[in-house]
N, C-alpha and C positions, 0 to 999 in steps of 0.2 A: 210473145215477147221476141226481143231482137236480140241473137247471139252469135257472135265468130263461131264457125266449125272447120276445123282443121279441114283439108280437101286431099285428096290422094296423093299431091305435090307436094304438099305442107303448108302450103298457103291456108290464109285464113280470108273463108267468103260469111260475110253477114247474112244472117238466114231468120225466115218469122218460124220460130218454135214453140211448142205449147209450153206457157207459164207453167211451171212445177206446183205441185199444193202439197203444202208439211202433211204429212201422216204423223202417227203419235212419235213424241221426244224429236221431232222437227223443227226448224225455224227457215222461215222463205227469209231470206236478204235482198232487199232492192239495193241494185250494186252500185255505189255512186262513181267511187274509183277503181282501174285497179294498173299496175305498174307493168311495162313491160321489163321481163328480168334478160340479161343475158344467155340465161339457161334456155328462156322460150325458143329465143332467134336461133342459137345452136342447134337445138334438139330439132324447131324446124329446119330449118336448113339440110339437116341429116336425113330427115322424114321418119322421124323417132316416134312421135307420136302418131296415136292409131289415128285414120281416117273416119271422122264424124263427132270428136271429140270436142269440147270447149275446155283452151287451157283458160293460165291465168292465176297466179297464187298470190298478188301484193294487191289484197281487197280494202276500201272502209266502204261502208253502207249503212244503211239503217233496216230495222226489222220492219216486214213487212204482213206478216201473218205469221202465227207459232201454232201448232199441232197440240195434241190431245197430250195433257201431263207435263206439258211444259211449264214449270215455275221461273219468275226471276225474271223475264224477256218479257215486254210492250209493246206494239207496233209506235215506232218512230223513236225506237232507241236508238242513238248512234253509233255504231262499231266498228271495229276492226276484226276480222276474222285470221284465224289459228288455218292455215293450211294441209290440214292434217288432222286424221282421227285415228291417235293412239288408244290402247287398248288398257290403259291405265293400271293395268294387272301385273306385265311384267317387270323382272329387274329393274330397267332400263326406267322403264314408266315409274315404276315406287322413287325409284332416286330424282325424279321430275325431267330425268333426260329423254325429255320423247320421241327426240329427232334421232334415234336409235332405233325405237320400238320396230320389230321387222312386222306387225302387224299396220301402221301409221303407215308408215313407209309407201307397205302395197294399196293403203287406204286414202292413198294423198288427192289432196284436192288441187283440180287445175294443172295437173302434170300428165294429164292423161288415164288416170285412174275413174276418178270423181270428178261432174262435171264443176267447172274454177267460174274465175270471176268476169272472163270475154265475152259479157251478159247483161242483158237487164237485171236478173235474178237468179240465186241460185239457191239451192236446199243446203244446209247443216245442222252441224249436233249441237246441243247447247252448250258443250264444254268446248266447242271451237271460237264461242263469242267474249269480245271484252270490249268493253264499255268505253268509248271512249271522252275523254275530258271535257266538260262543258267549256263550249265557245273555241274550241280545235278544229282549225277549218280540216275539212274532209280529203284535202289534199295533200295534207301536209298528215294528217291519218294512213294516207294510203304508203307512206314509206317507213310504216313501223315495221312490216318483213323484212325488208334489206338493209331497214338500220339495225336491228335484230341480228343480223350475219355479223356485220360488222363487228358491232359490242361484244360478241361471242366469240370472234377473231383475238379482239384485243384483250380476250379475259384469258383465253387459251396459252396467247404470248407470254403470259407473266411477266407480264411490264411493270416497272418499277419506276419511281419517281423519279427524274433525272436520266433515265433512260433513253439515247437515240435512236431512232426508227425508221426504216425506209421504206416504202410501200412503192410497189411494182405495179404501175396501171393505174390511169383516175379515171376508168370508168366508174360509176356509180356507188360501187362497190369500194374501190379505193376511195371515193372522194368521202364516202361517210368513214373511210375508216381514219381518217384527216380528224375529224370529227370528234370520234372515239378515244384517236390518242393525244388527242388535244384536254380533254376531262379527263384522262387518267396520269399526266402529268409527264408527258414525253418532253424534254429541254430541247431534241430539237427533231423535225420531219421532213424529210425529205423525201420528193416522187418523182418516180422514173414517168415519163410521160412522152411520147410522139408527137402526136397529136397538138398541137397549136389552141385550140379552143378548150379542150379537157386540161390541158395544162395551166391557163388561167384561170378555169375554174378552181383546180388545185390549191393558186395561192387565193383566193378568194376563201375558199374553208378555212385555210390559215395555214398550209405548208411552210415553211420556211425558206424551200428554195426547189425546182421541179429540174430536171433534168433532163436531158433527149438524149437515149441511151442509145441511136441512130449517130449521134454527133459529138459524141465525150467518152470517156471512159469511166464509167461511174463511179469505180473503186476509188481510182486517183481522184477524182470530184469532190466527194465526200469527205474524206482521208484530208485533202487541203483543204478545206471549209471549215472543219468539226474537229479539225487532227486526231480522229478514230474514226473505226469500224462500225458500224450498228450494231448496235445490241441486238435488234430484232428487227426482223425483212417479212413483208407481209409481200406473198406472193397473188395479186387480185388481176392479174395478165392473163395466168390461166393456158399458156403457150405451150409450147411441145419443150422449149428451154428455159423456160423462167424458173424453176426449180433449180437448175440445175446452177443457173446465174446467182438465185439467191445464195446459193451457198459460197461462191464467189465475191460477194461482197460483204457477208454477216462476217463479224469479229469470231473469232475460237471464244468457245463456250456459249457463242449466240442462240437465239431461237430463231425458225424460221415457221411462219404458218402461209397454210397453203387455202388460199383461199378460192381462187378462180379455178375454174375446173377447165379441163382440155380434156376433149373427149374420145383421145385414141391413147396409143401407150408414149411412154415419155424416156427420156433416156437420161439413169443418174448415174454418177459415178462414186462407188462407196467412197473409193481413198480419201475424195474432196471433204467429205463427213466426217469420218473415220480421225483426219490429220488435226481437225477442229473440233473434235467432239461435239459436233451441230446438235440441237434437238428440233427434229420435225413434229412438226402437226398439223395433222389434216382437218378442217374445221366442216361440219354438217350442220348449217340451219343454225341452232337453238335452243335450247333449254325452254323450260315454263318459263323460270323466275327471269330468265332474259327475255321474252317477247314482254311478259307483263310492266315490267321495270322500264324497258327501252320505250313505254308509248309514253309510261310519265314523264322520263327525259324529252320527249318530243315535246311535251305540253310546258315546261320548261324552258323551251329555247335551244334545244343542245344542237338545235341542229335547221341552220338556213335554207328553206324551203326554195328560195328564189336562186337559190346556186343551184341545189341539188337537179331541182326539174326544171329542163330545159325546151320542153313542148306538155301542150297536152292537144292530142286527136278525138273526135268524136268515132263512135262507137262503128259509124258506116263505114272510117277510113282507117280502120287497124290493118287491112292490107300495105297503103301507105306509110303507115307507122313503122312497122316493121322493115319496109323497103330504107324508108328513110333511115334506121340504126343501121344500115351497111354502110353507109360513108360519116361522113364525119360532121362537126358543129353540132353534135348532138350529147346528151347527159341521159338522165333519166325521164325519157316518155311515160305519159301517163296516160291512159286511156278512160273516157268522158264516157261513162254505160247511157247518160241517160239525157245526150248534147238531144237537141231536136234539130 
């Protein structure tokens, strides 16, 4: 088979590897999609991930072979894959919160642990499979992970009906979270955005109004538009300051959730918190009942495929892919396991 291997730079070169065979409680997946996340491009960039590695965590596929004792899975079932093998035993695990379990964690697929979805194929557990909806094109399958984030962001906020929101970034991640609190009953959304093309994608999800936080002052922005503060500031920037911003803009008594990740140290200042009684949250991944729930929502409509993905590359050109998310006109890339 053909799979991305990370290279001692961080780059990813397409390499012919031996097709994997499930041993017992296995299941091989032929990988139809899988998404590039912002975390890849960071973590490459950094050269975080080990050398020889296939990442990759926003999978659909279909099953292609199951191992010995496998119940429940057929070759050409359709799925989306769970990124992660939790140990289902702990705390964490009993309460269905698995994007905790410190066993998953180290067990994770496509992050560098477990070989991911940068693949023709790959090996998992059967508790990492769920089925996905008859007649759901496979594309719009492949962003139940990061619509997953999202949903989890906006379950975290304790948003309320009538509630205003403002979401920091429309990368991918912000633009589903457009998405998110659009179904859970936000009166009004607004997004901080740079960028000229992520910005119309923004009112295209259905934002109410996008800002360039380069060319306004967003407080005063909002404040005249909405005449209030936000209730809740979803931080999907991920900046060395965005944090620090949200708290600058969120109303006293606000939420703020942290969704983008920045991957050095950050600089906050208590008092800004402290004067507003902010509440932060840091969001991780996912829950069960939120990967399993968010694909039904996918199968439903919640969420426009033809906004969210803005390319999709064949399997030879994830080098390119990746080049291409350094500059701009870009959303969410998908990557084609099995283009010829």
């Amino acid at each position: 088979m053909k799979a991305a291997i990370v290279q001692a730079d961080g780059k990813m070169k397409v390499q012919e590897c031996p097709t994997p065979e499930p041993g017992p409680e296995e299941i091989l997946v032929k990988v139809a999609y899988c998404g590039i996340c912002g975390t890849d491009l960071h973590m490459a960039d950094m050269g975080i991930f080990p050398p020889g590695c296939i990442i990759g965590h926003e999978m659909s596929g279909h099953v292609a072979a199951v191992g010995e004792g496998v119940q429940g899975w057929g070759a050409g079932d359709a799925v989306v894959v769970l990124p992660m093998d939790p140990c289902f035993a702990c705390e964490p695990c009993r309460r269905g919160d698995i994007q905790v379990c410190p066993e998953g964690i180290m067990r994770g697929y496509g992050v560098g642990a477990n070989p991911g979805g940068f693949g023709q194929y790959m090996l998992v557990r059967p508790a990492m499979l769920y089925p996905v909806p008859d007649g759901m094109d496979m594309k719009l399958a492949a962003l139940n992970e990061p619509w997953a984030v999202a949903v989890r962001g906006v379950n975290l906020s304790s948003l309320r009906v009538g509630d205003l929101a403002l979401v920091m970034g429309a990368g991918p991640i912000g633009l589903l979270c457009v998405y998110a609190l659009k179904i859970a009953g936000a009166v009004g959304i607004y997004v901080t955005e740079p960028d000229s093309y992520r910005a119309d994608r923004a009112l295209d999800a259905g934002a109410d109004r996008v800002l360039d936080p380069k060319q306004v002052d967003v407080v005063e922005e909002v404040r005249k538009a909405a005449g209030r503060s936000p209730d809740v500031v979803f931080d999907c920037a991920g900046t060395e300051t965005s944090i620090e911003e949200a708290a600058a803009i969120v109303r006293p008594h606000g939420r703020v959730v942290a969704l983008g990740v920045h991957m050095g140290n950050v600089t906050l200042f208590p008092m800004h918190w402290f004067m507003k009684e902010i509440q932060l949250h840091f969001s991780l991944g996912y829950n069960l009942r939120e990967f399993e729930s968010s694909l039904a929502q996918l199968a439903r409509g919640a969420v426009n495929p033809e906004v969210v993905v803005s390319d999709v590359f064949p399997l030879d050109e994830i080098a390119e892919a990746f080049e291409a998310l350094h500059g701009p006109g870009h959303m969410k890339v998908l990557i084609d396991c099995q283009a010829r």
